[in-house]
C-alpha positions in Angstrom: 119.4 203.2 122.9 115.4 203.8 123.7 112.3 203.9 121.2 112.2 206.9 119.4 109.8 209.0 117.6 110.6 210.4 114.2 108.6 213.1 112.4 108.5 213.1 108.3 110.0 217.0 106.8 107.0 216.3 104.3 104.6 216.0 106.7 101.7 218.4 106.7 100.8 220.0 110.3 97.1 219.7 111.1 95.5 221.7 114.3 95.9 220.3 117.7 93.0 219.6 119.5 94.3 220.9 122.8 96.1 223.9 121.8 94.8 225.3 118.4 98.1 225.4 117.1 98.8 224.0 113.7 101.4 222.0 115.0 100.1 218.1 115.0 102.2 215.6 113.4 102.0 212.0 112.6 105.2 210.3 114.4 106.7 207.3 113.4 107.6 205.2 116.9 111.4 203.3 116.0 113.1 200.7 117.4 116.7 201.2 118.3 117.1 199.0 115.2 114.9 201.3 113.1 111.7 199.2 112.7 108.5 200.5 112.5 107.3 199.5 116.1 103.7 202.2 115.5 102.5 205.4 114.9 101.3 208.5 117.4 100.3 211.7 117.1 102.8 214.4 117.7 102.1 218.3 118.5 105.0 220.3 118.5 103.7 222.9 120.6 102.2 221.3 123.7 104.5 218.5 124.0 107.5 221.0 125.8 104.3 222.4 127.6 103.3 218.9 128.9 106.5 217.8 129.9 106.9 221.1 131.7 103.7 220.6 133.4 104.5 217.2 134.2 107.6 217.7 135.9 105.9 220.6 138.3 103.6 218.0 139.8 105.9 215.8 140.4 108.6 218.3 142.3 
């Protein structure tokens, strides 16, 4: 099983620099084990955007 990212329920959403949106997130970065491996910043909004994005330059 890969890293993952997990998002608190109690976190409070601050505004995204790149789309506005109050949709920012600290993330917690796991191991498959579940240790704390880091932490990232996580906007709801633009992430399906950038992966979408991503995807059409590399087609």
């Amino acid at each position: 099983m890969p890293d993952r990212i997990e998002i608190s329920r109690h976190s409070k959403p601050l505004p995204c620099g790149r789309c506005g949106q109050h949709t920012l997130h600290v993330g917690r970065i796991l191991s498959p084990a579940g240790l704390l491996l880091g932490r990232t910043m996580v906007c709801t909004a633009c992430r399906p955007q950038h992966h979408a994005e991503a995807v059409r330059r590399v087609a």
